[in-house]
Backbone as a chain_set.jsonl record, in Angstrom:
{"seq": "XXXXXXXXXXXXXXXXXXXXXXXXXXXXXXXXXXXXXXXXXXXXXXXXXXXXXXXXXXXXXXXXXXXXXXXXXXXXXXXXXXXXXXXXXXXXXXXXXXXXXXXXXXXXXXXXXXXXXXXXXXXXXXXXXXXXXXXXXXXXXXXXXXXXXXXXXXXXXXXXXXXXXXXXXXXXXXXXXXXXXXXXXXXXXXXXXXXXXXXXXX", "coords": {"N": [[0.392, 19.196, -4.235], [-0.43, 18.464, -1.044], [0.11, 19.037, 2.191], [1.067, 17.004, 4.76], [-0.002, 16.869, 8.077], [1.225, 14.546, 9.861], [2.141, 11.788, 10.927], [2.998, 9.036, 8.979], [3.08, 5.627, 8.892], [3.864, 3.094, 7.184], [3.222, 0.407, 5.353], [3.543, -2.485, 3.045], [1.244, -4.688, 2.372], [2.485, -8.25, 2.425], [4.359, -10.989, 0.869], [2.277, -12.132, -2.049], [0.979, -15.563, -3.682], [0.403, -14.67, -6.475], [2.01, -11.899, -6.811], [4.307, -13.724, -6.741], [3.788, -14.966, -9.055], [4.704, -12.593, -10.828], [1.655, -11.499, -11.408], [-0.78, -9.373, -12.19], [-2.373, -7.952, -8.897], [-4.274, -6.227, -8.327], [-7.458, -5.699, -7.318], [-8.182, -7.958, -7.051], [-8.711, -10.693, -4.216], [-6.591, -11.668, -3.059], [-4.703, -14.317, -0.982], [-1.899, -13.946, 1.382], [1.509, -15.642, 1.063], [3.479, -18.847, 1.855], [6.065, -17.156, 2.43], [5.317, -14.755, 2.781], [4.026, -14.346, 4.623], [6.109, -14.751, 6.444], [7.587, -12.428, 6.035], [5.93, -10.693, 6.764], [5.93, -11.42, 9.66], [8.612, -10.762, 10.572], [8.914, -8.111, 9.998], [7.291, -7.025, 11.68], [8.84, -8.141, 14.155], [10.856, -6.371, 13.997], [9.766, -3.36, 13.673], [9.225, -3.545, 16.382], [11.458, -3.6, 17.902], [12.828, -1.359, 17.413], [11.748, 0.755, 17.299], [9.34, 1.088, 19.543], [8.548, 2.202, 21.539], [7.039, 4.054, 20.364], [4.722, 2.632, 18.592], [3.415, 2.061, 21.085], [2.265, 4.176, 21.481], [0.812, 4.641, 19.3], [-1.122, 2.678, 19.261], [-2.367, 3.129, 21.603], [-3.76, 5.518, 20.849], [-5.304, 3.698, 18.61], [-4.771, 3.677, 16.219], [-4.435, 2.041, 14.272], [-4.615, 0.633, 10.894], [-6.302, -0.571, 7.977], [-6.155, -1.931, 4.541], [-8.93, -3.644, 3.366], [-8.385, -5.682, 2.224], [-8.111, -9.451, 2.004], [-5.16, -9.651, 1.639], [-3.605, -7.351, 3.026], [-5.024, -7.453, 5.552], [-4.188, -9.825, 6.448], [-1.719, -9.492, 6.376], [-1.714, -7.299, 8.521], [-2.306, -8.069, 11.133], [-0.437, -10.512, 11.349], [1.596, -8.737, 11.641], [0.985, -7.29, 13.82], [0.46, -9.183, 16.225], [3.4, -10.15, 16.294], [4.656, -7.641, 17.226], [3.239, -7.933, 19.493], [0.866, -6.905, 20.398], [-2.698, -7.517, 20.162], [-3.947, -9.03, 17.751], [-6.276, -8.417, 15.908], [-7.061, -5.805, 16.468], [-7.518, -3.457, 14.818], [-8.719, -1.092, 12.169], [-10.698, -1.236, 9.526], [-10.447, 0.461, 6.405], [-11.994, 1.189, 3.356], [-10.817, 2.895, 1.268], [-8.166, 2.429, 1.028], [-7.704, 0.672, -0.181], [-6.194, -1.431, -3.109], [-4.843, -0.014, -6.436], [-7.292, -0.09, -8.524], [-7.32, -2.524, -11.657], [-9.066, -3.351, -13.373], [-9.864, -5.113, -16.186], [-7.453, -6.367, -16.616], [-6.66, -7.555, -14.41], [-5.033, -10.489, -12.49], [-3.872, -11.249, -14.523], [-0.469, -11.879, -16.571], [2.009, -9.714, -17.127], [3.148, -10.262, -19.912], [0.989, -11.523, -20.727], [-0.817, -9.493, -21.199], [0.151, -7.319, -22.662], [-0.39, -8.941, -24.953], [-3.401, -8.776, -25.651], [-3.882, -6.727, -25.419], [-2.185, -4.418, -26.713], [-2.36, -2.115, -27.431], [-3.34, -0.735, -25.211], [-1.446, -1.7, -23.221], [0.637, 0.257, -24.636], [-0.381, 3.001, -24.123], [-0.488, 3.066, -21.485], [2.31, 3.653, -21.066], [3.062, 5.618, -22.361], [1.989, 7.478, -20.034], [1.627, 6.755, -17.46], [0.382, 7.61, -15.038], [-1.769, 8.737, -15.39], [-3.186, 6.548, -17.205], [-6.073, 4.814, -17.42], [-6.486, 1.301, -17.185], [-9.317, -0.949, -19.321], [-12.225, -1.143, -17.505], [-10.867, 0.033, -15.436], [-9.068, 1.597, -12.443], [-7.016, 4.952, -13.044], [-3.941, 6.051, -12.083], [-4.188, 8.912, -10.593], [-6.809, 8.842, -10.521], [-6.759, 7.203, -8.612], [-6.014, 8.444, -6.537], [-7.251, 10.21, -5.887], [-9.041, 9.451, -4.761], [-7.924, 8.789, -2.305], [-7.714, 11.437, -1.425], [-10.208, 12.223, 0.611], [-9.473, 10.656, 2.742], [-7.059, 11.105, 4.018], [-7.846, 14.092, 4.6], [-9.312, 13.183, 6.532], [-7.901, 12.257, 8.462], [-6.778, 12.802, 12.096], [-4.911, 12.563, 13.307], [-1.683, 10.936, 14.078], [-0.382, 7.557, 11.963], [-0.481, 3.893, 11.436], [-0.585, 2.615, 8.964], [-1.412, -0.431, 6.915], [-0.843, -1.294, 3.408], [-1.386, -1.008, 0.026], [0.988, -1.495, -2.723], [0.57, 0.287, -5.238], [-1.136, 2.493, -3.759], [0.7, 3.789, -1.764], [2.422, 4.185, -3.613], [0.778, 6.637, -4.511], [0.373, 8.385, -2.548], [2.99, 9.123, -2.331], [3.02, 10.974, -4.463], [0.971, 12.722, -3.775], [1.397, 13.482, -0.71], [4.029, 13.447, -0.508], [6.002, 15.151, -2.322], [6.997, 13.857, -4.659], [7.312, 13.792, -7.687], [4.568, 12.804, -10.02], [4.975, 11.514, -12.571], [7.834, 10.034, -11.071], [6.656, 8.929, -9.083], [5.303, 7.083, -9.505], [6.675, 4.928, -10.9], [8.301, 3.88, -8.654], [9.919, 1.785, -6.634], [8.047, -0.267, -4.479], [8.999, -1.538, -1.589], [8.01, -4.995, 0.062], [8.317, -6.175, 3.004], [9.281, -4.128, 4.328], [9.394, -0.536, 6.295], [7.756, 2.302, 5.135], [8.308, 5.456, 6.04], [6.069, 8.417, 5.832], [6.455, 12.065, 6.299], [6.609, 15.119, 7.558], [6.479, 16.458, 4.688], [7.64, 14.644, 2.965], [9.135, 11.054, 2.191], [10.55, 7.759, 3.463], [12.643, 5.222, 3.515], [12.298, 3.287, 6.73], [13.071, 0.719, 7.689]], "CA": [[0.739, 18.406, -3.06], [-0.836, 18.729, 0.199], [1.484, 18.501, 3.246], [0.31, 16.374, 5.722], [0.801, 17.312, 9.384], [0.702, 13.46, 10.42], [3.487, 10.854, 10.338], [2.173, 7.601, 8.661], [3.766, 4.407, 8.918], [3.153, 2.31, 5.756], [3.482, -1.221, 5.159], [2.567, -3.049, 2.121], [1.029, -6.437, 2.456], [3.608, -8.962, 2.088], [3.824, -11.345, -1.025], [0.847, -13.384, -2.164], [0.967, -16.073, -5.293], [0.678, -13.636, -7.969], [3.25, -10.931, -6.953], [5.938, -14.317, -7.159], [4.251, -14.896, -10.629], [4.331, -11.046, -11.24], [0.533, -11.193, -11.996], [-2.028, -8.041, -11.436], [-3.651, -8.571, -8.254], [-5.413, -4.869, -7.757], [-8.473, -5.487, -5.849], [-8.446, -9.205, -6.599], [-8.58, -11.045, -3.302], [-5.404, -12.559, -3.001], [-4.274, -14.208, 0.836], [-0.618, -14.109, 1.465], [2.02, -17.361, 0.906], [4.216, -18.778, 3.32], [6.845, -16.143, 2.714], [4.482, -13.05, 2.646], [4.009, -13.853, 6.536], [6.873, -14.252, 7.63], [7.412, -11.385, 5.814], [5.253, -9.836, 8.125], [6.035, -11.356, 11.214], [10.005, -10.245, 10.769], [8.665, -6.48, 10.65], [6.649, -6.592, 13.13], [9.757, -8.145, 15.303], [11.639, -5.366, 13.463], [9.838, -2.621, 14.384], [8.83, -3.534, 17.761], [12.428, -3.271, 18.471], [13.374, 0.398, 16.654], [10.06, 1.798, 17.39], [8.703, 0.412, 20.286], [7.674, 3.544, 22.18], [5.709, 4.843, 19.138], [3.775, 2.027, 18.719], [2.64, 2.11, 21.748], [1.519, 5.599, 21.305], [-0.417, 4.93, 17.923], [-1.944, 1.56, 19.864], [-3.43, 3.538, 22.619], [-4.523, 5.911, 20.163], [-6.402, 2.936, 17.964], [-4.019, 3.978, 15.109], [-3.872, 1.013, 13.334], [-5.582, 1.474, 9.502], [-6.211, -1.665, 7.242], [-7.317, -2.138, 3.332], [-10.053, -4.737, 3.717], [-8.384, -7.014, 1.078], [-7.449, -10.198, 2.978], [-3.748, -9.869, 1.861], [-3.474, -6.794, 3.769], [-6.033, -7.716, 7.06], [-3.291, -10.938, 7.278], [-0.177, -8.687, 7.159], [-1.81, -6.336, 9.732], [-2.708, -9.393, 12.291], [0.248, -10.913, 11.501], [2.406, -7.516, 12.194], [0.383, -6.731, 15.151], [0.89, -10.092, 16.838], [4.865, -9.869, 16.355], [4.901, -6.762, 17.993], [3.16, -8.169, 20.776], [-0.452, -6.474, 20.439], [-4.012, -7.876, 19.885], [-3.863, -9.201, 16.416], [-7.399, -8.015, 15.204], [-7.276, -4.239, 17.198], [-7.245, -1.913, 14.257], [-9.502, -0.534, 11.424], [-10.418, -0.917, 7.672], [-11.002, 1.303, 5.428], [-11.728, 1.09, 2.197], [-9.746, 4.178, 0.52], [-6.866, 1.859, 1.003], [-7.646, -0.509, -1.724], [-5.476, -1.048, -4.412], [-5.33, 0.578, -7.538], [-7.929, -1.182, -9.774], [-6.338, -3.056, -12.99], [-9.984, -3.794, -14.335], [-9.881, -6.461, -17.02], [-6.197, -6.8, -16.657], [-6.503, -8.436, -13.165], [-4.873, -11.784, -12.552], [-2.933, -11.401, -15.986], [0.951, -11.22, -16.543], [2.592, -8.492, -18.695], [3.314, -10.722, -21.129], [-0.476, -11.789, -21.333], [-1.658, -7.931, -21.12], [0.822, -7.015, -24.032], [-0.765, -9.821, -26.21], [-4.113, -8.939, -25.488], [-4.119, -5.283, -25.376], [-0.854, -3.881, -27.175], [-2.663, -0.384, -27.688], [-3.649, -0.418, -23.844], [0.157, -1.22, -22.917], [1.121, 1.443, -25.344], [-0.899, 4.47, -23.471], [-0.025, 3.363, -20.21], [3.664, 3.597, -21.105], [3.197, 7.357, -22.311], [1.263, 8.333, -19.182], [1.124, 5.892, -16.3], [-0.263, 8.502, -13.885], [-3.333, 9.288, -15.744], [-4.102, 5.886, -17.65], [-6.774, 3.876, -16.733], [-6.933, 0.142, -18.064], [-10.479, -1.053, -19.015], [-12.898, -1.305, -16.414], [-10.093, 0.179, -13.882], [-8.549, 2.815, -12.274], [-5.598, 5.762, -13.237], [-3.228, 6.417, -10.187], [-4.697, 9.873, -10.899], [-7.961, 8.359, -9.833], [-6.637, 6.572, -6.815], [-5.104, 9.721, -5.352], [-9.073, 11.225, -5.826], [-10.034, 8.491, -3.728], [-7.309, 8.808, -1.33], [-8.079, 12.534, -0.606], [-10.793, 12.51, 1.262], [-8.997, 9.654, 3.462], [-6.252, 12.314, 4.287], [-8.572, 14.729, 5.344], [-10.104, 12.392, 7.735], [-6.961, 11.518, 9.501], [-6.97, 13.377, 12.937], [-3.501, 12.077, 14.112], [-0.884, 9.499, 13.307], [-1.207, 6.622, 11.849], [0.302, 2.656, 10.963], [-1.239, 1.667, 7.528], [-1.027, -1.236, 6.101], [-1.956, -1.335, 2.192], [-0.482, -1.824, -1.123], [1.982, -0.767, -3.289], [-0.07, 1.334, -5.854], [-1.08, 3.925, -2.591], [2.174, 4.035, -1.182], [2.938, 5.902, -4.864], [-0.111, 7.862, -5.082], [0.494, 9.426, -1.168], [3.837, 9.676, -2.861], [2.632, 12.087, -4.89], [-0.068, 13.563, -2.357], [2.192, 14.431, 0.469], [5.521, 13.278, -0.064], [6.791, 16.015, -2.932], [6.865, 12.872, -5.333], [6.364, 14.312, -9.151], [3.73, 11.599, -10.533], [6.072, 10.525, -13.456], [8.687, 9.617, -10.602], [5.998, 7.832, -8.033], [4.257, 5.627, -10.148], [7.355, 3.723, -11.097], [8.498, 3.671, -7.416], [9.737, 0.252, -6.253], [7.75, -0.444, -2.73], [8.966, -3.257, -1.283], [7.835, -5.998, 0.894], [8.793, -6.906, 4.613], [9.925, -2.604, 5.016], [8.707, 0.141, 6.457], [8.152, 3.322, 4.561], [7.367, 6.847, 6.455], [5.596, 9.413, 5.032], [5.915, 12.986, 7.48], [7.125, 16.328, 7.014], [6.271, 16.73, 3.251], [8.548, 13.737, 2.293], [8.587, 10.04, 3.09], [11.542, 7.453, 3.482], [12.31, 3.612, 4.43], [12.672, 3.181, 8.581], [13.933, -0.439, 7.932]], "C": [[0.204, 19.078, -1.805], [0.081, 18.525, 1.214], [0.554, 18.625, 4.38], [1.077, 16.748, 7.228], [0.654, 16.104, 10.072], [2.308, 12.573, 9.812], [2.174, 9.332, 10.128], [3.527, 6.423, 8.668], [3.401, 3.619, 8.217], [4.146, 1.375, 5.914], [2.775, -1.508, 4.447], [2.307, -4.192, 2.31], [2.394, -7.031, 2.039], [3.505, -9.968, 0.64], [3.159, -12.55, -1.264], [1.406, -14.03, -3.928], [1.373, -15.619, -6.573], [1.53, -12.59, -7.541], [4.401, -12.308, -6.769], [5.379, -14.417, -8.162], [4.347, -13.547, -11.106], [2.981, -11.082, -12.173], [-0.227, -9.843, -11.513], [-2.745, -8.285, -10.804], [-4.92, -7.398, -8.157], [-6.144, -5.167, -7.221], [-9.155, -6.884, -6.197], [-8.028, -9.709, -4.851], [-7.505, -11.906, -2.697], [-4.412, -13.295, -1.235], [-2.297, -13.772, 0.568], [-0.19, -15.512, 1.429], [2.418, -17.323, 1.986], [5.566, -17.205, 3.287], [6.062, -14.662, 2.75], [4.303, -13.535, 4.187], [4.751, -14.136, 7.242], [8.055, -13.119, 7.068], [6.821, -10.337, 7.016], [5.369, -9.959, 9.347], [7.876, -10.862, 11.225], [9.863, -8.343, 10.869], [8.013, -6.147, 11.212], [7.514, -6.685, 13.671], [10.718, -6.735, 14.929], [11.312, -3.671, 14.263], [9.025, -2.378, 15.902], [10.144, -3.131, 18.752], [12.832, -2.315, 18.14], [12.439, 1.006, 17.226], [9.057, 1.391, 18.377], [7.183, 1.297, 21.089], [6.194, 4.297, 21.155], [4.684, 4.155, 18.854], [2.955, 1.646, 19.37], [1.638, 3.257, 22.001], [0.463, 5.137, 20.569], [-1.326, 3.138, 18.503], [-3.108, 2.032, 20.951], [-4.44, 4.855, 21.942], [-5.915, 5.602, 19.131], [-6.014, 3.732, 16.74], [-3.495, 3.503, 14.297], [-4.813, 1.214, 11.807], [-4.863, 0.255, 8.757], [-6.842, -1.229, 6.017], [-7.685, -3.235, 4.026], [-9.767, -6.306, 2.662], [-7.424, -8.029, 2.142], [-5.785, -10.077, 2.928], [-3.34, -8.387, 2.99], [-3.838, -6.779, 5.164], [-4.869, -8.802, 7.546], [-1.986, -10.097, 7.588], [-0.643, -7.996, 8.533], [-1.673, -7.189, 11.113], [-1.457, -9.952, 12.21], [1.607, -9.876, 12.543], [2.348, -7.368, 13.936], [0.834, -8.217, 16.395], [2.767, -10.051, 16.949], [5.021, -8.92, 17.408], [4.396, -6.904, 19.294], [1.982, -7.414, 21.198], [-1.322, -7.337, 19.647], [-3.814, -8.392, 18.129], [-4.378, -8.494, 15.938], [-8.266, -6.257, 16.077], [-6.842, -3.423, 15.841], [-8.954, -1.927, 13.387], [-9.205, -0.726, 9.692], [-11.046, 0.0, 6.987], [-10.971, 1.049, 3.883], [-10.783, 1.844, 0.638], [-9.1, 3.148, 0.289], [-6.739, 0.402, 0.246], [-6.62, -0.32, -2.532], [-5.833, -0.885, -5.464], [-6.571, -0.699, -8.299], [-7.343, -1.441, -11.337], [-7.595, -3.691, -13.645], [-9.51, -4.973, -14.948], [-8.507, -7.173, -17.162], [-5.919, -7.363, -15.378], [-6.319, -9.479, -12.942], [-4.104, -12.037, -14.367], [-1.462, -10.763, -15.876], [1.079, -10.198, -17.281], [2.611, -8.935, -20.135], [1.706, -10.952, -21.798], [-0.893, -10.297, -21.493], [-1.226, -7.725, -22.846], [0.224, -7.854, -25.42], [-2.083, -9.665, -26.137], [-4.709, -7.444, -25.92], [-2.835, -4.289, -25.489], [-1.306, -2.512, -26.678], [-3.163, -0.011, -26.349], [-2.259, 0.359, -23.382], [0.884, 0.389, -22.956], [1.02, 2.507, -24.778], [-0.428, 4.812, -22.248], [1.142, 3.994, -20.224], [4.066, 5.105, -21.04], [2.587, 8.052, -21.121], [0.564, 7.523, -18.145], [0.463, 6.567, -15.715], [-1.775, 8.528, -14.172], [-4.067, 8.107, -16.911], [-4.716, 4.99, -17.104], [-6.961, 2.496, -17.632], [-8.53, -0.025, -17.787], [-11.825, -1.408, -18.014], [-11.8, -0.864, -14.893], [-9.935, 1.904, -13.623], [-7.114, 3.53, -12.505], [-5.037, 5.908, -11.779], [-3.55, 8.027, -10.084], [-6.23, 9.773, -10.176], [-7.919, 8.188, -8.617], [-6.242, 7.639, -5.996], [-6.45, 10.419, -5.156], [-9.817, 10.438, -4.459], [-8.833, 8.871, -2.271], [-7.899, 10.177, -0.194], [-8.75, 12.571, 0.459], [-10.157, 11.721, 2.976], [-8.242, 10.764, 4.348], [-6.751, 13.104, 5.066], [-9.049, 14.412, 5.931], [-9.345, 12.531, 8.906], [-6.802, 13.038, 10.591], [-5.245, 13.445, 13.614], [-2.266, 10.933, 13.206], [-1.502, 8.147, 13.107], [-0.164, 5.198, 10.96], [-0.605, 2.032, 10.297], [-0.722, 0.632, 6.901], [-1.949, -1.343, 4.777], [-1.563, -2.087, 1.06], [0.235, -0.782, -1.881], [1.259, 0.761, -4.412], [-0.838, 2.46, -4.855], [-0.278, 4.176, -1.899], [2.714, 4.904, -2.174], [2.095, 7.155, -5.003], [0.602, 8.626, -3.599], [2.012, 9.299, -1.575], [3.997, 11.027, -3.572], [1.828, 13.163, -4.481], [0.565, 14.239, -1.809], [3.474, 14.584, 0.413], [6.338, 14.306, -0.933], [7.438, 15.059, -4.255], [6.269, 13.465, -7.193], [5.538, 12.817, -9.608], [4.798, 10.911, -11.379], [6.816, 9.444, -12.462], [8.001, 8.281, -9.91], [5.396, 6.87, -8.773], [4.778, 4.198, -10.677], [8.048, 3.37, -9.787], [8.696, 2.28, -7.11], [9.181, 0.209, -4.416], [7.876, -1.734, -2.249], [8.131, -3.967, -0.157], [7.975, -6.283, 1.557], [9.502, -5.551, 4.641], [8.651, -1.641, 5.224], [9.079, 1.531, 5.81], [7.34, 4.649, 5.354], [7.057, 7.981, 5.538], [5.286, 10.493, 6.661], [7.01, 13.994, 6.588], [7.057, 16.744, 5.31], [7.581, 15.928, 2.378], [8.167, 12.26, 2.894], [10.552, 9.366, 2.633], [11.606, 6.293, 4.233], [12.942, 4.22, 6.101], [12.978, 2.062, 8.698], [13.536, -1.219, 6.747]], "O": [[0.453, 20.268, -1.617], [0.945, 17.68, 0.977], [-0.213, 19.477, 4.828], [2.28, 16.869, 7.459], [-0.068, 16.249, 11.058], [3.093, 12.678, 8.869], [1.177, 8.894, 10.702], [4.719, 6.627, 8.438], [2.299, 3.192, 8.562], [5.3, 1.378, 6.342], [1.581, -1.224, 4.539], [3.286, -4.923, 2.455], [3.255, -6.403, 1.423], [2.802, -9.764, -0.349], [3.389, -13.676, -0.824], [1.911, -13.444, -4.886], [2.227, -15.952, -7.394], [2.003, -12.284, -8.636], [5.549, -11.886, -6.637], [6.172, -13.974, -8.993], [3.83, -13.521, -12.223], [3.02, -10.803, -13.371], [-0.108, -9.441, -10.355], [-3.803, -8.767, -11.208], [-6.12, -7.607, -7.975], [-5.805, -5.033, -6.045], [-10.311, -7.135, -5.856], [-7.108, -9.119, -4.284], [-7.734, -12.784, -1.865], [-3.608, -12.616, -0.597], [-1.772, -13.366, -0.469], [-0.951, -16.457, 1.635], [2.2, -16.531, 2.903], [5.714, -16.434, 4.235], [6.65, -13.581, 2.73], [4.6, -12.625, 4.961], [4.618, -14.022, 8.461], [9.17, -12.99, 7.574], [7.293, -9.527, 7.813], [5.091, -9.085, 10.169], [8.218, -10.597, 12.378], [10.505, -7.563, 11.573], [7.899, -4.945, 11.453], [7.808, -5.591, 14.151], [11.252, -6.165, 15.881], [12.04, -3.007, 15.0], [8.448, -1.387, 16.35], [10.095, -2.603, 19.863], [13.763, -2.162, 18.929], [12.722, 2.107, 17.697], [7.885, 1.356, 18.003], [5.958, 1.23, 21.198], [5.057, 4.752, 21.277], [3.612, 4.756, 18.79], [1.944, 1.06, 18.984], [0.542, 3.234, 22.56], [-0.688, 5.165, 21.003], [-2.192, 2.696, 17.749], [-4.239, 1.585, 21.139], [-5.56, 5.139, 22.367], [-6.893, 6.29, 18.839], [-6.876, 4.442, 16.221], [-2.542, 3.889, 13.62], [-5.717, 2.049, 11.814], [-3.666, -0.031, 8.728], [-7.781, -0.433, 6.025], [-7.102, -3.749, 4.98], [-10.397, -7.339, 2.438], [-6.454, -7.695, 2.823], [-5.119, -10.335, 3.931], [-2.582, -8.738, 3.894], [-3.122, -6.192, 5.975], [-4.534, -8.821, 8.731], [-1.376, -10.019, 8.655], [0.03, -8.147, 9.553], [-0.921, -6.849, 12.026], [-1.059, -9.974, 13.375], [2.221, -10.132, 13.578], [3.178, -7.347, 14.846], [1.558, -7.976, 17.361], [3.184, -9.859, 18.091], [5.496, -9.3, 18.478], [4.861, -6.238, 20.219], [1.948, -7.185, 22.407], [-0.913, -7.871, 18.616], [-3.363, -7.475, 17.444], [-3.725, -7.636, 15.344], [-9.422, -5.843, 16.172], [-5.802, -2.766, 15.877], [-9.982, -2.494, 13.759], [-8.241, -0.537, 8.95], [-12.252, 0.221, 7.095], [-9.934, 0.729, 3.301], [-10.365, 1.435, -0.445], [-9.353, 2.688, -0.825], [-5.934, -0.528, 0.2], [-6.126, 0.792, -2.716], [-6.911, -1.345, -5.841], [-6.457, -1.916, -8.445], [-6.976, -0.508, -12.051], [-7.356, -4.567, -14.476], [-8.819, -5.786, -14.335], [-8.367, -8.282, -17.679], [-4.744, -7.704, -15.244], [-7.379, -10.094, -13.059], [-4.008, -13.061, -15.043], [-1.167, -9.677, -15.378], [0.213, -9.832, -18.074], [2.274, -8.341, -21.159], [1.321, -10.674, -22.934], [-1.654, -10.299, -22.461], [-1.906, -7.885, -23.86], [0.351, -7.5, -26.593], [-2.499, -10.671, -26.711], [-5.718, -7.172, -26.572], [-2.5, -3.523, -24.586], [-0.787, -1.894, -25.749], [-3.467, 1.179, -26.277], [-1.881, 1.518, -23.214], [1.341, 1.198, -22.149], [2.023, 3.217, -24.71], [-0.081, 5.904, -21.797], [1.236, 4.949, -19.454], [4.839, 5.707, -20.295], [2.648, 9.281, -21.157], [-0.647, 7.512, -17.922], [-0.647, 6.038, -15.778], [-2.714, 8.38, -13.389], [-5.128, 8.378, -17.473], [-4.137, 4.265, -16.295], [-7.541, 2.58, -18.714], [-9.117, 0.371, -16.78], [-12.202, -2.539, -18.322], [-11.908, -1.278, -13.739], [-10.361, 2.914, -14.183], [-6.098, 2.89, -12.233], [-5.604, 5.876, -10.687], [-2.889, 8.454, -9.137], [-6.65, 10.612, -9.379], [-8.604, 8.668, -7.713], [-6.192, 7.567, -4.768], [-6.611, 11.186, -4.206], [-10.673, 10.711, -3.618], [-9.358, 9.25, -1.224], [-8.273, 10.178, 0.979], [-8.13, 12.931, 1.46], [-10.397, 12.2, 4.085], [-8.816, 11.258, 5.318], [-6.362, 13.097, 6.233], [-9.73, 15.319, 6.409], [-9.764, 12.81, 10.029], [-6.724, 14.16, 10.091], [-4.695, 14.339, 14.258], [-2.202, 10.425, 12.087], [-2.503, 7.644, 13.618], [0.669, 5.438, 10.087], [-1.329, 1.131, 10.721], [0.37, 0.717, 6.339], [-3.177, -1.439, 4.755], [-1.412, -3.306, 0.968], [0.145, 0.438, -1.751], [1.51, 1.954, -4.241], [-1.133, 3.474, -5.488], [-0.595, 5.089, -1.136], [3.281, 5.976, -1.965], [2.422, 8.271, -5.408], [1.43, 9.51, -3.818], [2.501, 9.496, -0.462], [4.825, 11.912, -3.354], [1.995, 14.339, -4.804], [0.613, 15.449, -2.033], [4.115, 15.464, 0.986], [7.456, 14.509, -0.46], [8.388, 15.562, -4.854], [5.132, 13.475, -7.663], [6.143, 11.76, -9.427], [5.415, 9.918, -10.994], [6.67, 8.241, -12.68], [8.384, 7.114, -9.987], [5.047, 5.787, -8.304], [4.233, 3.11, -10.866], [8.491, 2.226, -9.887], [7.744, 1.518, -7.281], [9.821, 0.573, -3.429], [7.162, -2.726, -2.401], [7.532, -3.178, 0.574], [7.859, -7.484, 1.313], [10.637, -5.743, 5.077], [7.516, -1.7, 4.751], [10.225, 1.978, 5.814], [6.124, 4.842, 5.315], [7.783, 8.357, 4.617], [4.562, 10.241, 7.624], [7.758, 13.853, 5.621], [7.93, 17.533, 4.947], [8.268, 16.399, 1.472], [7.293, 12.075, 3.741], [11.431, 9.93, 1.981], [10.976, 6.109, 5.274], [13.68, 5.145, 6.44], [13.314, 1.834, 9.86], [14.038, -2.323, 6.537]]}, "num_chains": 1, "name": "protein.A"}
């Protein structure tokens, strides 16, 4: 674990189609529904009112940090408007993709399990470090994250997805892998990550 000298402010996209059917979106392109934005516009009003001052800090800093997958670019715009800033004032990066689920993308559990028992099976013994076919391990994604980390100069209000909210679980927060990978990250909250731990702020 690295311990980050940076407070992050994480937000996961809100909920698109396939997280109400619980399908695998990973780095399918998925927008948000009607409740995934106002999802997002209730925590923006949320923390515009808890956290007002700070956001104005990490605004004049240009401390906003997007994945590039539209469900995340709409939470951010959506967020950002709530709070009463520029919609389309931040930054994407790509680090902040979600995990890849390769050939299992856009498929339920139930379809995975009938398709690829002996996949299931591996993950089960060793989420952290298995990769489904054509994808990525959360072992992987934390490889990719690194360098991201080491970029960051200052604070920062990410919006991403749930599978890097566990890996920088395990990165900075003091998160054993076993624990982070089953991690529930929800939807319309905010989770900080500072001081070599992280923790909801609403």
């Amino acid at each position: 674990m690295a311990r980050l000298p940076y407070r992050l402010i994480f937000l996961r996209h809100g909920e698109t189609a396939y997280n109400a059917e619980n399908r695998l979106q990973g780095q399918l392109d998925i927008p948000l529904n009607a409740r995934g934005r106002e999802q997002a516009r209730s925590v923006g009003r949320t923390l515009r009112a808890r956290i007002g001052a700070e956001i104005e800090q990490l605004e004049a800093a240009g401390a906003f940090i997007a994945s590039p997958l539209t469900r995340a670019r709409e939470t951010m715009e959506i967020v950002r408007d709530a709070i009463g800033l520029p919609p389309h004032r931040y930054r994407l990066d790509a680090a902040l993709k979600e995990i890849s689920f390769g050939v299992w993308e856009g498929l339920t559990w139930p379809e995975i399990e009938a398709r690829d028992p002996k996949g299931v099976a591996a993950r089960r013994k060793d989420k952290w470090s298995f990769a489904p076919p054509g994808g990525e391990s959360y072992a992987m994604l934390a490889e990719r994250l690194r360098p991201w980390l080491d970029e960051l100069t200052g604070d920062a209000f990410v919006v991403s997805h749930g599978g890097v909210a566990r890996a920088l679980m395990a990165l900075v927060a003091g998160v054993a892998p076993p624990k982070a990978v089953n991690a529930p990250i929800a939807q319309g909250r905010a989770l900080c990550f500072e001081n070599g731990s992280c923790h909801w702020i609403m």
